[in-house]
C-alpha positions in Angstrom: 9.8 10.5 -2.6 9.0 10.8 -6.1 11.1 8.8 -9.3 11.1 9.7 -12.5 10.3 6.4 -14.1 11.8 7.5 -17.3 15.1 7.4 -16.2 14.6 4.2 -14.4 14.2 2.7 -18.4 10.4 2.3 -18.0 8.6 1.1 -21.1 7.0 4.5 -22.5 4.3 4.1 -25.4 4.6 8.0 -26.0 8.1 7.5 -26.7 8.2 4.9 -28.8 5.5 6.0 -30.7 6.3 7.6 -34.1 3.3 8.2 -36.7 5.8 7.5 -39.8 6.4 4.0 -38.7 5.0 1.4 -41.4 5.0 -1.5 -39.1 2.1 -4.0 -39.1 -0.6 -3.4 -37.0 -2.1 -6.8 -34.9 -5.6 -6.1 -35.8 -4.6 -6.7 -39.8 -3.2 -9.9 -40.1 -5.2 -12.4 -37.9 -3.0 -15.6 -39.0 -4.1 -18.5 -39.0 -6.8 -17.9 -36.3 -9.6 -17.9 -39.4 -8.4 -20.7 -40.8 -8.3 -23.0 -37.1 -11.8 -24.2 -37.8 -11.7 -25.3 -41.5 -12.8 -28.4 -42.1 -13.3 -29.4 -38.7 -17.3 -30.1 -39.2 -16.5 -32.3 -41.5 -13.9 -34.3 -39.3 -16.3 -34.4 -36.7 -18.9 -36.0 -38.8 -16.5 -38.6 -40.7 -15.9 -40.4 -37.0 -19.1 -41.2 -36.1 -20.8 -42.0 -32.8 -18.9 -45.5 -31.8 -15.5 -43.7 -32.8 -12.8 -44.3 -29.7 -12.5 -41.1 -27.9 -8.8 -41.0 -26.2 -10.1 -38.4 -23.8 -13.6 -40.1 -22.7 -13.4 -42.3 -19.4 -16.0 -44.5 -18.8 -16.7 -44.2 -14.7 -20.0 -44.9 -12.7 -20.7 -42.8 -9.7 -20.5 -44.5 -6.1 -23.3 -44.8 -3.7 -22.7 -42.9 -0.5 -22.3 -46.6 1.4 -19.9 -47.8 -1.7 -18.0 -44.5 -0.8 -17.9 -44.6 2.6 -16.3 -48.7 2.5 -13.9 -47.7 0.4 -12.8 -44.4 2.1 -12.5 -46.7 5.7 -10.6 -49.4 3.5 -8.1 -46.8 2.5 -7.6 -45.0 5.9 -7.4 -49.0 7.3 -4.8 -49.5 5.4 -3.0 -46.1 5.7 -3.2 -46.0 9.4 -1.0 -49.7 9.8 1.6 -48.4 7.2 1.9 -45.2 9.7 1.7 -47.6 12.5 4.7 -49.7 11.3 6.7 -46.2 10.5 6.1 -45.2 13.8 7.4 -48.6 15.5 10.1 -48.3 14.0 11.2 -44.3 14.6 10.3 -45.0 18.1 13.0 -47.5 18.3 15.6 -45.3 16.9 14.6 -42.5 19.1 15.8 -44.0 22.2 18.5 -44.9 20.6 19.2 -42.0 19.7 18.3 -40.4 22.8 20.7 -42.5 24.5 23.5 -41.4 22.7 23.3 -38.1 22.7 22.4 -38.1 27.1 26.2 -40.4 26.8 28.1 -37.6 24.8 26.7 -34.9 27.1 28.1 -37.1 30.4 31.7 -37.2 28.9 31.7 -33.3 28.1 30.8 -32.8 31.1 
């Protein structure tokens, strides 16, 4: 099944086209795109090497063994948090459990 995309209110460039039109072309006024960079050179040189950076962070890599510690410290203390959730949904279970089995004996 073919449509005809024109009548579904497609976006035609032939149509919109027209040669007499004195609008603006993109490519002839570039903005403020050439001036972006002026006077950033001289910014750059007025800080200076010991200047604070907000977007440096100062890190040192960890050794594989440094790594490894604190990866099993975090998974340590993960797995008793879990371990506590779990206690304590697998005392509401039966609980829970035990309600429902009591409602199904008086429909019954």
């Amino acid at each position: 099944m073919s449509v005809d995309m024109n009548s579904q209110g497609s976006d035609s460039n032939e149509e919109d086209y027209d040669p007499n039109c004195e609008e603006e072309e993109e490519d002839e006024d570039p903005g403020d795109i050439e001036d972006y960079y002026v006077g950033v050179a001289s910014d750059v040189e007025q800080q200076g090497a010991d200047a604070f950076d907000p977007e440096e962070y100062q890190f040192t890599c960890l050794t594989y063994k440094e790594s490894e510690g604190a990866l099993n410290e975090h998974m340590t203390s993960l797995a008793s948090v879990l371990k506590a959730c779990l206690r304590d949904i697998a005392s509401l279970v039966p609980d829970h459990c035990n309600k429902v089995n009591t409602t199904k004996k008086q429909i019954i």
